[in-house]
C-alpha positions as CSV (number, residue, x, y, z in Angstrom):
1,X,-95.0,7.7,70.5
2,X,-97.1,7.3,67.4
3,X,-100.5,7.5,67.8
4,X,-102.5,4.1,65.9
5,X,-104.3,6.2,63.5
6,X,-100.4,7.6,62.3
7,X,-98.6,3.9,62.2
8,X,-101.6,2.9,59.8
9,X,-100.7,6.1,58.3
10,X,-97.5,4.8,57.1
11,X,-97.2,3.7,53.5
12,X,-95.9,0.5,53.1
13,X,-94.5,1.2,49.6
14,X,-91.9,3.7,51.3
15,X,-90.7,1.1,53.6
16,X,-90.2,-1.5,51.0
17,X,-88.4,1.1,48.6
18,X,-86.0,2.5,51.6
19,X,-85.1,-1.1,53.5
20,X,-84.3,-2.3,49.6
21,X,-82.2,0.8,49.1
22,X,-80.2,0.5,52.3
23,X,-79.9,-3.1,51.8
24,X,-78.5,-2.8,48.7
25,X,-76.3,0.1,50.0
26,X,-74.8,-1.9,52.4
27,X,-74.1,-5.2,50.2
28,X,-72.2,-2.9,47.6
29,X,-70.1,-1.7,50.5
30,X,-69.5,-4.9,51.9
31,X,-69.2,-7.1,49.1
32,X,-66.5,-4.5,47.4
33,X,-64.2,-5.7,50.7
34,X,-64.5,-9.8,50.1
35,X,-62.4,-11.2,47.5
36,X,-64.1,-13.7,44.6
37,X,-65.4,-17.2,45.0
38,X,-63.4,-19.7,42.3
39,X,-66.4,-19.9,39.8
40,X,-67.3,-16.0,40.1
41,X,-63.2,-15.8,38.9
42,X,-64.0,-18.4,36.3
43,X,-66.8,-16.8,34.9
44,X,-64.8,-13.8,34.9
45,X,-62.7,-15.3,32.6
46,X,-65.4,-15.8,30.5
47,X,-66.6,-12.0,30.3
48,X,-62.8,-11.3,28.7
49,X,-64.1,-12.9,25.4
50,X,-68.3,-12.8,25.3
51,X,-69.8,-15.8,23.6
52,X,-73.2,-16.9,22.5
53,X,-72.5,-19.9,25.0
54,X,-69.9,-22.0,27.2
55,X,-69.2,-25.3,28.2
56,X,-71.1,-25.0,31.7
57,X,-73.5,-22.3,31.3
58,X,-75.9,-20.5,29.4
59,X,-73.9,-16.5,28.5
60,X,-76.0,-14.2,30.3
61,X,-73.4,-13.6,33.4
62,X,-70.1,-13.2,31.1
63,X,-72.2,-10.4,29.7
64,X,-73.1,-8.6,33.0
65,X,-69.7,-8.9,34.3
66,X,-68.1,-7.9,31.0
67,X,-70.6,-4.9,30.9
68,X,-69.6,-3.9,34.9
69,X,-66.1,-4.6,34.6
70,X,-65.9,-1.9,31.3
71,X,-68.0,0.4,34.0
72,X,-65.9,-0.1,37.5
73,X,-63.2,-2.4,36.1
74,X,-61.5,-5.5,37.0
75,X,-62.3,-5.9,40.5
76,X,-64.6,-7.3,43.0
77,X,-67.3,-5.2,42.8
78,X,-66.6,-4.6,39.0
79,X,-67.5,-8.5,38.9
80,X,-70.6,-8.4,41.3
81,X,-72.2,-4.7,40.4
82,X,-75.2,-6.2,38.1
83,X,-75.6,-9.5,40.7
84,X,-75.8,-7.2,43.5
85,X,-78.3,-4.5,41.4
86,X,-80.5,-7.7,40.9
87,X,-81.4,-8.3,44.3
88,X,-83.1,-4.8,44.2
89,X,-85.0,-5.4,41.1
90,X,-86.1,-8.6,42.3
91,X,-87.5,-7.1,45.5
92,X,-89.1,-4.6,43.1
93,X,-90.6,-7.1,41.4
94,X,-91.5,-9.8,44.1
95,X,-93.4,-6.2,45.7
96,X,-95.2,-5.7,42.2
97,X,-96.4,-9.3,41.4
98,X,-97.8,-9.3,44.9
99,X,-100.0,-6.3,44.2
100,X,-101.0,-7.6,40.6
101,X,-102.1,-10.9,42.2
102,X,-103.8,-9.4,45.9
103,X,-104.1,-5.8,45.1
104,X,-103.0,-5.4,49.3
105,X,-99.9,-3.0,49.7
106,X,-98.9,-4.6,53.6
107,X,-99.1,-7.9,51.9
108,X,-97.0,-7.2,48.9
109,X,-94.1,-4.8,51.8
110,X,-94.0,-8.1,53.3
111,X,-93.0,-10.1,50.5
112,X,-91.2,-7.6,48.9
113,X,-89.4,-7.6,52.5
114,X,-89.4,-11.0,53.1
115,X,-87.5,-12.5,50.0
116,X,-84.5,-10.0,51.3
117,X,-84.5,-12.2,54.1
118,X,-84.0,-15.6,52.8
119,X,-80.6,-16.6,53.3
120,X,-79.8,-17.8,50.1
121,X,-80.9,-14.8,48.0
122,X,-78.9,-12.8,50.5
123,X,-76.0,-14.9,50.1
124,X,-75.6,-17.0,46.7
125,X,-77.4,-14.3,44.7
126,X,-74.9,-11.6,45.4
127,X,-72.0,-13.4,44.0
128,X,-72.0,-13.2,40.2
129,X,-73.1,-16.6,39.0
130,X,-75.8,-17.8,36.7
131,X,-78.0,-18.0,39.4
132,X,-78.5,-14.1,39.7
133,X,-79.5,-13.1,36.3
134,X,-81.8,-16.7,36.1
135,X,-83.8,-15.7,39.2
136,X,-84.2,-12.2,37.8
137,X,-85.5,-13.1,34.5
138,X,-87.4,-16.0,36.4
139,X,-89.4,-13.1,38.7
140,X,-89.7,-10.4,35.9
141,X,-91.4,-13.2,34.0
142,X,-93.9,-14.1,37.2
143,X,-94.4,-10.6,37.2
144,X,-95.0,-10.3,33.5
145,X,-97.5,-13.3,33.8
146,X,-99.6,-12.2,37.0
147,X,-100.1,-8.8,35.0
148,X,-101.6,-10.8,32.1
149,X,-103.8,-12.6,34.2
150,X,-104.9,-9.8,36.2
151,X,-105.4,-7.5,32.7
152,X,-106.6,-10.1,30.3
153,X,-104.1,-7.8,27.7
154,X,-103.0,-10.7,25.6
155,X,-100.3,-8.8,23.9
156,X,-98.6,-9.4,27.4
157,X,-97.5,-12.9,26.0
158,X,-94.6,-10.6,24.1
159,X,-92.9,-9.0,27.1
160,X,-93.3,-12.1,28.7
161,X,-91.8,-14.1,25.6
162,X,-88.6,-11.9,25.9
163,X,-88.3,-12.1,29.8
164,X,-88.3,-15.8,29.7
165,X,-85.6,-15.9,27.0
166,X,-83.6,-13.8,28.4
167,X,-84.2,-16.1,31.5
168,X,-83.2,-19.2,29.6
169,X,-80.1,-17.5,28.4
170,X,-79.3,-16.8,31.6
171,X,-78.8,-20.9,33.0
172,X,-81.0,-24.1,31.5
173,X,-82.7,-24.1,34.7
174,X,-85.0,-21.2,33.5
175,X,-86.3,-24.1,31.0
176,X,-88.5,-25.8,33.7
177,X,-90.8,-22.2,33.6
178,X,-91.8,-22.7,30.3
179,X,-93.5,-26.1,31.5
180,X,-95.0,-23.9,34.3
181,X,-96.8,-21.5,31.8
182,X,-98.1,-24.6,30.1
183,X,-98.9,-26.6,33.4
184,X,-101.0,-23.1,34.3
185,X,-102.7,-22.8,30.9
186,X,-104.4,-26.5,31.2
187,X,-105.1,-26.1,35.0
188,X,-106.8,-22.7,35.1
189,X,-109.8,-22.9,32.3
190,X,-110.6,-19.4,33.1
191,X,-106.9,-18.5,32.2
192,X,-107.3,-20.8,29.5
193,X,-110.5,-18.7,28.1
194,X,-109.2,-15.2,28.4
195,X,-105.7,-16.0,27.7
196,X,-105.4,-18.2,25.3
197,X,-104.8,-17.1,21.4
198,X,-102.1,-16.3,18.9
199,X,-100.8,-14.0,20.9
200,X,-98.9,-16.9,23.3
201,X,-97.8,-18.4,20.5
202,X,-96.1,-15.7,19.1
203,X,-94.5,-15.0,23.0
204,X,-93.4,-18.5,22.6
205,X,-91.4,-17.8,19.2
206,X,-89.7,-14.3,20.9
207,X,-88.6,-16.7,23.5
208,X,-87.2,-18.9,21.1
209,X,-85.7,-16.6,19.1
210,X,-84.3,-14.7,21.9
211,X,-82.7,-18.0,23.4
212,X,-81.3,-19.3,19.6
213,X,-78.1,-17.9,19.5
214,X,-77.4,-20.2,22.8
215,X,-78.7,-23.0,21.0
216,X,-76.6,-22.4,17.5
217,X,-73.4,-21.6,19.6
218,X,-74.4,-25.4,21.0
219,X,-74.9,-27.0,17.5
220,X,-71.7,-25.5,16.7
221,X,-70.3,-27.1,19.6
222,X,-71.9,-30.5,19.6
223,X,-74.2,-29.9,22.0
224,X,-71.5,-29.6,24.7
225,X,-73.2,-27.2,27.3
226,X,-76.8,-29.1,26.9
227,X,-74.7,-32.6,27.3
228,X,-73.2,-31.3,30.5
229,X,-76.6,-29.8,32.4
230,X,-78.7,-32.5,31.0
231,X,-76.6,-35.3,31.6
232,X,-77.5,-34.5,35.5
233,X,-80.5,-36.3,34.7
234,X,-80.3,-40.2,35.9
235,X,-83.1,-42.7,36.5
236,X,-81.1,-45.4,38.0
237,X,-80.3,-45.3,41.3
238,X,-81.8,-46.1,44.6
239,X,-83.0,-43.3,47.3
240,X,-80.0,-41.9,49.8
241,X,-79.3,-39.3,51.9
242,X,-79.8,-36.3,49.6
243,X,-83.2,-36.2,50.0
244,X,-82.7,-35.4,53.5
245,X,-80.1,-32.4,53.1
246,X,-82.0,-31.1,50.1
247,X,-84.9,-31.0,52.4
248,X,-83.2,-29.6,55.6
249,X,-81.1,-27.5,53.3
250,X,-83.7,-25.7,51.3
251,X,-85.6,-25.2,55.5
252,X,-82.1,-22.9,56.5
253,X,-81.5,-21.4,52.9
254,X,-85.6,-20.1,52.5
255,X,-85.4,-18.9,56.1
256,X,-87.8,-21.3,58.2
257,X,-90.4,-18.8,59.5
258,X,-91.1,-18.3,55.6
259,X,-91.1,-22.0,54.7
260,X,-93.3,-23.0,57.1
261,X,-96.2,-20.4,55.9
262,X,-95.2,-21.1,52.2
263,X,-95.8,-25.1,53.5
264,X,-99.1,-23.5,55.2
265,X,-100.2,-21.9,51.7
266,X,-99.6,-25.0,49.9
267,X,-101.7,-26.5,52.4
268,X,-104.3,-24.4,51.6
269,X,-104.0,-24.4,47.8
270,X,-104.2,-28.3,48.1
271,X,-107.6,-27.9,50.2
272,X,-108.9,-25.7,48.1
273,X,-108.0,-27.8,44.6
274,X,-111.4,-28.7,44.0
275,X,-112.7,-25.3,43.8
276,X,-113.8,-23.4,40.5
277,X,-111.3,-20.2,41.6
278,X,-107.8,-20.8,40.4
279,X,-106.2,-18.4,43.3
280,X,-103.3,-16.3,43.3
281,X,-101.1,-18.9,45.4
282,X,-102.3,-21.8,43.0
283,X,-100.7,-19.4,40.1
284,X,-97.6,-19.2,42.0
285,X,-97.2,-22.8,42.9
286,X,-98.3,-23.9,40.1
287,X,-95.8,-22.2,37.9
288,X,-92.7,-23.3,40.6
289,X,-93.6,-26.7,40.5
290,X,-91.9,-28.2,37.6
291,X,-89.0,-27.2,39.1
292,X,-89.9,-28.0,42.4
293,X,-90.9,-31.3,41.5
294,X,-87.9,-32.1,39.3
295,X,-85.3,-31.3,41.8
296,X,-87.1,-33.7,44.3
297,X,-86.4,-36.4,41.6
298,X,-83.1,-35.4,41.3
299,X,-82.4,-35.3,44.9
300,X,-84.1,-39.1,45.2
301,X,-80.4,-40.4,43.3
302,X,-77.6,-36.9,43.4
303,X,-77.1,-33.9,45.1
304,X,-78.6,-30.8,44.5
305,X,-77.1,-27.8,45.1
306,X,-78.8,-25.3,47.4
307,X,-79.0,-22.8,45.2
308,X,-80.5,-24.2,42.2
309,X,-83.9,-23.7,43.7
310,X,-83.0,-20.0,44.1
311,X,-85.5,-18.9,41.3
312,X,-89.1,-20.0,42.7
313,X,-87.8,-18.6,45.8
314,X,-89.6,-15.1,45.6
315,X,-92.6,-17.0,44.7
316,X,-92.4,-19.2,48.0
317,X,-92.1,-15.4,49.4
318,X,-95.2,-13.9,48.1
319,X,-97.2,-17.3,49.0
320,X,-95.7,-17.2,52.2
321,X,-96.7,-13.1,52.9
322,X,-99.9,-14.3,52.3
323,X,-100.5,-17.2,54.3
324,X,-99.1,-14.7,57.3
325,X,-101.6,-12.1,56.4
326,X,-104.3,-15.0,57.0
327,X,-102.6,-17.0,60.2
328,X,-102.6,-13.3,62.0
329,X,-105.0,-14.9,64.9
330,X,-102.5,-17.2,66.0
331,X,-100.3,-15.9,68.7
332,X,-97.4,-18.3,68.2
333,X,-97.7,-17.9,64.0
334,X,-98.6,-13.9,64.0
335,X,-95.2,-13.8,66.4
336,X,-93.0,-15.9,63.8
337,X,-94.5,-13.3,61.4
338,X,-93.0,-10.2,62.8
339,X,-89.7,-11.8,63.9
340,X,-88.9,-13.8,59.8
341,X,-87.6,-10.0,58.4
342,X,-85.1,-8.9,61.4
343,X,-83.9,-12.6,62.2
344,X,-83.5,-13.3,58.4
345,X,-81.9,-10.0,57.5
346,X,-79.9,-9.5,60.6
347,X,-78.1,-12.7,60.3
348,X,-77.4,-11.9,56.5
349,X,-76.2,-8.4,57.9
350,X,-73.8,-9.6,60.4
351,X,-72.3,-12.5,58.5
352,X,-71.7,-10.0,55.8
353,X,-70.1,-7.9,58.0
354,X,-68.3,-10.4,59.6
355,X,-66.1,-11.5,56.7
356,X,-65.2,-8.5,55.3
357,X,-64.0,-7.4,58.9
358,X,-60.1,-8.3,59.5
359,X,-61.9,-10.7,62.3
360,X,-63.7,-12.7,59.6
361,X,-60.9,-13.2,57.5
362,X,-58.9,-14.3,60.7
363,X,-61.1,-16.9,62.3
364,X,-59.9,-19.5,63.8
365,X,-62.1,-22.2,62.4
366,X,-63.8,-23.4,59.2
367,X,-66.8,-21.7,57.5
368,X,-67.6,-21.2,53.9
369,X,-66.3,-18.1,53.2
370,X,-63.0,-19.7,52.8
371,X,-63.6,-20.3,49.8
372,X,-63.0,-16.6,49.1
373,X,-60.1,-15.5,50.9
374,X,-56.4,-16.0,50.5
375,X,-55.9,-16.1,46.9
376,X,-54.5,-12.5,46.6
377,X,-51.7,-13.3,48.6
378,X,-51.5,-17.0,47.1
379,X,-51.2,-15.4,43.6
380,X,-48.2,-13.0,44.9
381,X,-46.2,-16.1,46.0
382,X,-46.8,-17.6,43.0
383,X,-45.8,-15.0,40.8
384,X,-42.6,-14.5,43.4
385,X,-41.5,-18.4,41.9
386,X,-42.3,-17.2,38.3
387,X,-39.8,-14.8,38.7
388,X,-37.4,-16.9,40.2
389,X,-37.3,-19.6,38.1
390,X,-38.2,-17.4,34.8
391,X,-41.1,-18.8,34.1
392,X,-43.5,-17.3,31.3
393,X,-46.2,-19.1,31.9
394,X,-48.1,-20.8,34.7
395,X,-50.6,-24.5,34.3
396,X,-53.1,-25.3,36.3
397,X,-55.6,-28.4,36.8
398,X,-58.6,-26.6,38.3
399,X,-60.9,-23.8,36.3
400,X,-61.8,-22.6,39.5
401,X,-57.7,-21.6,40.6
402,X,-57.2,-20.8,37.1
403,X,-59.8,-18.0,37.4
404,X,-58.2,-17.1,40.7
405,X,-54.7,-16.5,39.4
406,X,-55.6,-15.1,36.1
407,X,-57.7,-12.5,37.7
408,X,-55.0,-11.5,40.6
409,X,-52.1,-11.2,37.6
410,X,-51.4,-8.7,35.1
411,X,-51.4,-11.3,32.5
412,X,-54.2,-13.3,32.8
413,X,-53.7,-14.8,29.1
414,X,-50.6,-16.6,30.5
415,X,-52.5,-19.0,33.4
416,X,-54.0,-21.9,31.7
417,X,-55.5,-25.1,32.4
418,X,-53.7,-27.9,31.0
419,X,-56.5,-30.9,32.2
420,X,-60.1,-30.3,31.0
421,X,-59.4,-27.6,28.2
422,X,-62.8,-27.8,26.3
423,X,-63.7,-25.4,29.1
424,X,-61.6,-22.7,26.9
425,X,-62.9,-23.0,23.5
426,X,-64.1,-19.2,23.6
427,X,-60.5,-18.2,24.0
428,X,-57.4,-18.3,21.4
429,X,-54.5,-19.0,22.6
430,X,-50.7,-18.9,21.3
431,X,-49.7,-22.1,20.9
432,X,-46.2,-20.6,21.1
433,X,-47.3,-20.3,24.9
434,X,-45.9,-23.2,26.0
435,X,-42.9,-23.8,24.2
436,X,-41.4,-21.7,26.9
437,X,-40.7,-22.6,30.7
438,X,-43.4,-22.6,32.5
439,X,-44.8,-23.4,36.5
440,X,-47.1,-26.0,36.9
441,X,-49.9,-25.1,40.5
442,X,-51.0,-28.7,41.6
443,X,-53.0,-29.3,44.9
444,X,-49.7,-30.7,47.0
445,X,-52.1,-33.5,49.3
446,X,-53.0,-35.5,46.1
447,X,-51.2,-38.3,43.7
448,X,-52.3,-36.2,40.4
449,X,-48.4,-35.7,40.2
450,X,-47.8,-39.8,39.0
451,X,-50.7,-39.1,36.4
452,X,-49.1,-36.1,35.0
453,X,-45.9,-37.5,34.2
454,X,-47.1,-39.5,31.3
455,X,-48.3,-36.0,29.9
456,X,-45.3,-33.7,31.3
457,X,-42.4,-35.8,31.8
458,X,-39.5,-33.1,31.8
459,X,-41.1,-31.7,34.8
460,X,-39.3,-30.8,38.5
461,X,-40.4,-29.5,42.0
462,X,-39.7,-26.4,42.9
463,X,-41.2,-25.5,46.1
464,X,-44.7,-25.3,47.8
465,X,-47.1,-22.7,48.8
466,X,-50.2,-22.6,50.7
467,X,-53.7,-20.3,50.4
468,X,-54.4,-19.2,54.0
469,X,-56.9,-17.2,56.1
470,X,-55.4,-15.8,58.6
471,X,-53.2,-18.2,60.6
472,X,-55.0,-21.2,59.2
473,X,-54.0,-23.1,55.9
474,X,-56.4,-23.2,53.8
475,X,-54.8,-25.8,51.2
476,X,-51.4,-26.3,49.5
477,X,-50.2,-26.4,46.3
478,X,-46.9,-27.6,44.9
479,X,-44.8,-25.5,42.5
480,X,-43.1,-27.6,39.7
481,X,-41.6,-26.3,36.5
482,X,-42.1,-27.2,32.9
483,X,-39.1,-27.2,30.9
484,X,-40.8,-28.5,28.1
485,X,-44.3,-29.4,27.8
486,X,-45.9,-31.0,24.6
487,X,-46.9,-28.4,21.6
488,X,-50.8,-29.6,22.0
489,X,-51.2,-29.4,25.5
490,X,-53.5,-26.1,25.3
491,X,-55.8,-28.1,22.7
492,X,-56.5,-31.6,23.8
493,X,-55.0,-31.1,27.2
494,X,-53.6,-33.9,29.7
495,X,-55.9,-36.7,30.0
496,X,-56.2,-37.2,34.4
């Protein structure tokens, strides 16, 4: 056994580097086995022909994945190799920022540690969505920020003018930090007197000029990608349920040992609000809580999606290390302390494991890694009626199956979406396309067929297939083909 005087001996920095390296180890391993989610598959799509913008999203992930898929090609881990990377540099980070701000290396393992085991950075953040590269850019610009407040360098404000563009063309969300810099700036006068100067204005215009091409490719576009985020904004409805699941959803996804001491250092920072010291947790919070406070609007009249908090999350992690390091006298807190790492990582470990096992993709019941699995096989029966029925090309309603059966062909240019087409205006297609047969892929439960006759009339069912895990169905999908369909179709679309 190891004597007390050799466990303090450890460095904490070795620990943090080595779990990190083995965590990321075994996510490239295992997420190399499990097959795309829809929207990973459509933003694949996107990487085939890189843009300054698109009609959902900011660029940032078409470039990652186009830049992967060049290195390990068109595959799953080809997709997910920077998403994956990014969880390592954002422990990296999450570690660093806590040693700029408390200048403790067991405090800063912990964090580093601890935002490894919140659920949703262990799950959502490994698929290759806008959320990885935005809560990258969102840390690396923390970081940037609580070196400039520790240094008092002003020239700082540059890198941290480039992070948070690079952040903002990563999803809009990154937006909502900007007002967090500015929300800091008039709260902490001693920030305010070392800080301020030209220098954060000119950080200001690097992150505007980094973020412009995004907002020309949107001029150029009539505003189609800001229309579509910003139009989530409503006033006008009364309170429902989502404040509830938002609540209970973000207390699963943040891992509740470290929610309840991030609630436990808000506590504190709200105690403490009178006092002349602007603390380190205050800086954190501070800069989260436009965001914070803007999806609890949101959630008063819509939905939010778990993982659109994902950015302020290593925050809430480095907040939370440190209301452990201070709760260490109480028995029951000091033993939820030492158990948040190997619950929250072990259950990340095992469902990881799980699904990519044959047992995963076999089980018996529901769970939301369906989402991924089946459309391999799906895509091989469809291409079996293609060449039945000599079809060249093959419609689809959905961008999400459209990215699943261009990316499991050989011809990815020849599955298109025939419904909501200003999805594709970063592609060019031959309009010659469709004036060849085609197959149209239709969920099979749903009466979209009676609205797609005024848009497809020579049209005729051909058979059906299903998406499946295992023994379960998944969903079905009727097969009908096109004899003709009209010569606009891949420009204005059907209207459903």
């Amino acid at each position: 056994m190891r004597t007390e005087s050799e466990a303090q001996s450890i460095n904490p920095w070795k620990v943090a580097i080595l779990l990190s390296a083995a965590l990321t180890f075994y996510r490239l391993i295992i997420l190399a086995q499990i097959g795309l989610h829809p929207d990973e598959a459509y933003y694949w799509l996107w990487s085939r022909v890189p843009s300054a913008g698109y009609y959902d999203h900011a660029p940032m992930i078409a470039w990652w994945i186009w830049l992967s898929t060049r290195l390990l090609g068109d595959n799953s881990l080809g997709v997910r190799l920077f998403p994956i990377l990014s969880v390592l540099v954002v422990s990296g980070a999450t570690f660093v920022t806590s040693w700029e701000l408390y200048r403790d290396r067991r405090l800063a393992t912990r964090a580093g540690v601890w935002v490894n085991a919140m659920p949703l950075i262990g799950f959502a953040a490994l698929l290759a969505t806008p959320d990885a590269p935005s809560t990258l850019f969102w840390t690396l610009t923390i970081w940037a920020l609580a070196w400039l407040r520790r240094s008092g360098d002003r020239r700082i404000w540059l890198l941290v003018g480039v992070l948070a563009g690079l952040g903002c063309l990563s999803k809009y969300t990154n937006l909502f930090l900007g007002l967090g810099i500015l929300l800091w700036m008039i709260l902490d006068s001693e920030a305010r007197k070392r800080l301020y100067g030209p220098y954060m204005f000119i950080g200001g215009v690097i992150a505007l000029a980094v973020f412009s091409p995004t907002i020309i490719w949107n001029f150029e576009h009539h505003w189609v990608s800001f229309a579509k985020q910003f139009g989530r904004i409503d006033n006008g409805q009364p309170p429902s349920w989502h404040t509830l699941e938002f609540l209970a959803g973000q207390f699963g996804l943040a891992n509740p040992a470290i929610v309840i001491f991030a609630a436990i250092a808000v506590r504190t920072v709200w105690k403490r609000r009178r006092e002349a010291d602007f603390s380190p947790a205050a800086f954190l919070l501070v800069l989260s809580a436009p965001l914070l406070i803007y999806m609890s609007l949101h959630s008063l009249h819509s939905r939010v999606q778990g993982n659109w908090l994902a950015p302020v999350y290593p925050a809430m992690a480095i907040m939370a290390a440190e209301a452990a390091q201070h709760s260490a006298d109480s028995h029951h807190l000091n033993r939820m302390m030492r158990w948040a790492a190997p619950a929250g990582i072990g259950l990340i470990a095992v469902f990881f494991f799980y699904f990519a096992s044959p047992l995963g993709q076999q089980a018996p019941f529901p769970s939301p890694a369906d989402k991924l699995m089946g459309w391999n096989e799906l895509s091989a029966d469809i291409a079996q009626y293609k060449l039945l029925h000599d079809a060249n090309w093959i419609g689809t309603i959905d961008y999400g199956v459209t990215g699943e059966l261009a990316f499991n062909t050989d011809d990815p240019q020849h599955v298109q979406e025939i419904a909501s087409r200003k999805r594709y205006s970063f592609e060019t297609i031959d309009p010659k396309l469709v004036e060849t047969p085609g197959l149209l892929v239709v969920p099979a439960a749903s009466d979209i067929l009676e609205r797609l006759r005024s848009c497809l009339p020579q049209m005729e069912p051909v058979g059906e297939v299903a998406r499946r895990a295992g023994k379960r169905v998944l969903e079905r999908y009727a097969i009908l083909k096109i004899k003709q369909a009209p010569p606009d179709i891949l420009s204005k679309g059907c209207a459903l």
